[in-house]
C-alpha positions, 0 to 999 in steps of 0.5 A: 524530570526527577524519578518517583522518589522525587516530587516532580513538575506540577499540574493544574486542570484548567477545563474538562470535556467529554463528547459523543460521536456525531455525524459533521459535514466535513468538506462535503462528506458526513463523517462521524467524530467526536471533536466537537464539544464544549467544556464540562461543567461537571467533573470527569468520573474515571474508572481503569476499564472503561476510561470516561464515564459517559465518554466516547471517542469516534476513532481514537481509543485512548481512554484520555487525550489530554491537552497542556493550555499553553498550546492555545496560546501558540497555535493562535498566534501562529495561526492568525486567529483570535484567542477567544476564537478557541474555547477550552476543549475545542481541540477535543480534549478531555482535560485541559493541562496548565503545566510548569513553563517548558514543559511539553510533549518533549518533556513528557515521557512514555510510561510517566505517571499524573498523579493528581490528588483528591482533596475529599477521598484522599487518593485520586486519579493517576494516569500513564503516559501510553501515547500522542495524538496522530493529527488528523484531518478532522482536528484540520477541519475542526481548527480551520486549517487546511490539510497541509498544515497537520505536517507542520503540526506533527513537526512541532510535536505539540499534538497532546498527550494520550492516558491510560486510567490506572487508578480511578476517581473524580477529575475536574478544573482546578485539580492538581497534579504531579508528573512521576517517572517510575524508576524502570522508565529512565532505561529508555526514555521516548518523548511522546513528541517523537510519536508524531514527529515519526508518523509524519516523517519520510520513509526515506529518512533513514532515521525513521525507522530506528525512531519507529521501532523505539516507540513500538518498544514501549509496552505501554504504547496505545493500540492506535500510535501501535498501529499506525507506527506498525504500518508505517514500518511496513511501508519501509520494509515494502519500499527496500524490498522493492528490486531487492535482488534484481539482476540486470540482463539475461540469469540462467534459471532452472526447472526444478518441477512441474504441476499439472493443474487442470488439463491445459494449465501446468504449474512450472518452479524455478530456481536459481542456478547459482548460490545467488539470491532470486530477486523480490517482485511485487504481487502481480508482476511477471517473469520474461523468459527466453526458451532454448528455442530463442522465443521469448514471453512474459508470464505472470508469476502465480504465487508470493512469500513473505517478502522478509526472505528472498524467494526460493523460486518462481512459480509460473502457471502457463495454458497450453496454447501455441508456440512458447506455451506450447512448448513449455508444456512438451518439452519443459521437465525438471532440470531444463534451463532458461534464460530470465530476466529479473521480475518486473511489471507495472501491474501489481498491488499497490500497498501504499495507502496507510489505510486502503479501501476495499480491494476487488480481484476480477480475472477470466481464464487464465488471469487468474493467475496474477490474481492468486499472488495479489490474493495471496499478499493480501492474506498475508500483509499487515495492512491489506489482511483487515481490508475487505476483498471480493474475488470474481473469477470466471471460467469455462467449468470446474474442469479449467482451472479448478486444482489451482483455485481450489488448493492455492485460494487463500482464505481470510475473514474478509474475503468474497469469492465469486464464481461465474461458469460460462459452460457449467457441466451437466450433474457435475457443476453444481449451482451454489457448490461449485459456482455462483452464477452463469455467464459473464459479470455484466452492469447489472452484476457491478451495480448490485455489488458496488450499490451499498456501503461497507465498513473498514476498521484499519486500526481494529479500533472503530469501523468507518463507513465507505460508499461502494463504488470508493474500492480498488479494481485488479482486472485480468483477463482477455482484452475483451473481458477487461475492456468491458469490465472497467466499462462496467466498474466506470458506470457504477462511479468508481474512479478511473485511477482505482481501476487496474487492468492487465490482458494476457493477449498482447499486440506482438506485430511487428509493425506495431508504430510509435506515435510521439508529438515530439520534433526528432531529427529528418535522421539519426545516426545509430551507433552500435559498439559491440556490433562495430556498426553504424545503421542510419534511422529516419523520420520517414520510417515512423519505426522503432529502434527495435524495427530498426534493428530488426530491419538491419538483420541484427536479431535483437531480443524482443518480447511484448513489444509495448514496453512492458516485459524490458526484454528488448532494453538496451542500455544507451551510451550517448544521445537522446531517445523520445519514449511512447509510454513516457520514459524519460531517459538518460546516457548511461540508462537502459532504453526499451528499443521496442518504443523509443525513437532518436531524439539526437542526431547521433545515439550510440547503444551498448548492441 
């Protein structure tokens, strides 16, 4: 492609099209888009601020989308459709484009310059290259195709070409153009082809975040391309922070100082003992700490960074109970040591969805905790910081956890925060100042909140509409009051995948029995390494590896006892195991002995 000092590749309008947004039953939902339409008889008028006259898109905001003719002819004969199937426009573009033969989406660069000529006012219309088309699943619905075609689509790169009006005028079929690169393009010349191909690809692919982050380079990049690439981008980085840092077994960590927040819940920050870094974790998850005293529990960690950097310390906020928390708050001051192991947890905030719906943040007592972290990401990560989010908390009085939710609550445009008091105190609880409603969230409460409809702009460009109950639920609390809210959340139509809930009282029996359908042997020989023994498991017995080790005097680690904290995992040299939450596992992985059983005859473990 020649620079502008050249006359470059000729164009040809071959049909224009504007449109306004109009609700369409879209595989049974009414979704608003402007995709339906028919070509113009009456020429475009361009202005550099508004774009079209008389022309709306429902979500792209490119002032242009434009679309080269011989694509009509490819994608109907791939597809197995009839050309006259397909009007001009019915891509929903707005300028039909018959280029030289080879020139695409591979040969038009970011920042090239349409220069189209005006045979009656002299100068015309000239448009920048800013963007391409993202395939969507109306453009899916609109062509007939299902979902999984947009892939192959995006693969191609043949998706259209987005423009920015620089110069205004009049546009219509049988315009003529040109294609100019401007001299300060040929530094760093991005296909508008790769836009597509790079929002489509996997974030595996190491190469997609160098392509990402060579397209958001371009200062001429349209907002929505620069959105949902940021996102994307975002995704990658959330993917390598996962277990960045982690360490395997038991790390000395150290109590570096202690809050007191309310009169039964202190705030305790750890720190690494060593020159090594602490280990990400996701929002939600917990810490499993070993005391001085040998007991072991796992606490929710309350607080999260910017995951950029690894964190300086763990923030564990604990209530003053019995035994471990107990002594947390007796004998727990700076400078004590104890035993961790790296953050884990199944309970945490999912931020996958390139475009999430509203999230919402239920806890009781001390749940709270977990919450303020999710919370806090929320305020905090690209995507979630434009997603609406409803916080309701419900606690005793002002008095239980009132220092921690008023100094660490994070604040954001989209946030609803809800208070309920069970035992508001007299003249010091005031109703609409410190709280919002008594007693507990029931049916009622649930059906009020998720009743009507409410908005989500991802891409800060064109609001859509989701019904209520479409929402996400992070419930933490007592059993009672998080078996109860998801009862609540299930009658008011929300889907059970979306609801997340995590107790803080956990069963901790130790008879707590495995209930598996898998065939295991009549027994099993356990071979112990470091031990120097081998202990025999039976059927019979219905108990864990852990039972069995306990049984056997053998004083293994231990914490939650329902394969959630991994304090009693124990890597397995050799043979088989059955797992009761669905593991799978190998020889040579880490096995959590408190719900496995010996699927082989013979299991040796590094114990």
């Amino acid at each position: 492609m020649p620079n502008d000092q050249h006359k470059a590749s000729q164009l040809q309008v071959v049909a224009v099209s504007r449109s306004q947004p109009a609700y369409h039953d879209i595989h049974g939902h009414k979704t608003l888009t402007a995709i339906v339409r028919s070509p113009s008889t009456e020429p475009l008028s361009l202005e550099p601020n508004n774009g079209i006259v008389g022309h709306r898109s429902a979500v792209h905001d490119a002032q242009v989308y434009a679309l080269f003719s011989d694509h009509y002819d490819y994608w109907t004969s791939r597809l197995g459709i009839a050309r006259d199937a397909w009007d001009w426009a019915h891509w929903g573009e707005n300028l039909t484009i018959k280029a030289p033969p080879g020139v695409n989406e591979h040969d038009v660069m970011l920042g090239d310059i349409w220069d189209f000529e005006d045979t009656l006012a002299g100068q015309g219309v000239q448009l920048e290259v800013c963007g391409g088309r993202n395939p969507c699943s109306r453009l899916a619905w609109r062509l007939g195709q299902k979902g999984a075609w947009l892939a192959e689509l995006a693969a191609s790169g043949l998706c259209g070409v987005y423009l920015k009006v620089i110069r205004g005028g009049t546009i219509g079929p049988g315009s003529s153009g040109r294609i100019v690169r401007p001299q300060r393009q040929l530094r760093q010349l991005i296909p508008v082809a790769m836009i597509a191909q790079t929002i489509f690809s996997s974030n595996a692919d190491q190469t997609t975040k160098h392509r990402a982050k060579r397209i958001l380079s371009a200062p001429v990049l349209q907002n929505m391309n620069r959105q949902i690439l940021e996102r994307k981008l975002s995704m990658i980085e959330d993917e390598e922070m996962k277990g960045k840092g982690s360490w395997q077994g038991w790390r000395d960590l150290r109590i570096s100082s202690v809050t007191e927040e309310s009169s039964d819940v202190k705030s305790f920050y750890i720190e690494a003992t060593d020159n090594l870094d602490l280990a990400n974790f996701f929002p939600g998850q917990f810490l499993t700490v070993k005391l001085p005293t040998g007991d072991i529990r796992s606490w929710s960690l309350s607080d999260w960074t910017d995951p950029s950097m690894p964190p300086t310390h763990y923030r564990l906020s604990i209530k003053r109970q019995a035994m471990a928390s107990l002594w947390m708050h007796e004998h727990a001051v700076p400078g004590v040591i104890l035993s961790a192991l790296s953050p884990r947890g199944k309970f945490m905030l999912d931020w996958k969805p390139q475009f999430p719906p509203r999230q919402l943040y239920i806890s009781n007592g001390i749940g709270i905790t977990p919450l303020l972290a999710m919370l806090k990401a929320h305020s905090l990560h690209k995507t979630l910081l434009r997603t609406p989010a409803v916080f309701v908390h419900v606690a005793r009085d002002g008095s239980t956890d009132g220092h921690l939710f008023q100094r660490e609550l994070p604040s954001f445009p989209n946030l609803r925060v809800i208070r309920f008091f069970t035992r508001p105190r007299p003249e010091i609880d005031v109703l609409g100042r410190d709280y919002d409603f008594g007693g507990r969230p029931g049916r009622v409460f649930y059906e009020d909140l998720l009743r009507n409809s409410y908005m989500i702009n991802p891409l800060n460009i064109t609001p859509i509409e989701l019904a209520g109950c479409i929402s996400v639920a992070y419930i933490c609390g007592s059993n009672a009051f998080a078996s109860a809210t998801r009862d609540h959340l299930l009658a008011c139509k929300m889907n059970e995948s979306s609801i997340h809930s995590e107790s803080f009282a956990r069963d901790t029996s130790a008879k707590a029995q495995l209930d598996t359908t898998e065939e295991l042997p009549e027994q099993s020989q356990i071979v112990l390494k470091r031990a120097r023994r081998t202990i025999t498991w039976k059927r019979s017995s219905k108990i864990s590896l852990l039972q069995l080790l306990e049984k056997e005097n053998l004083e293994p680690d231990y914490g939650c006892r329902e394969g959630t904290c991994g304090a009693c995992e124990i890597q397995m040299l050799q043979g088989q195991v059955v797992s009761s939450i669905g593991d799978g596992y190998k020889e040579g992985s880490r096995i959590k002995a408190c719900c496995t059983m010996p699927r082989s005859v013979l299991v040796e473990l590094d114990f």
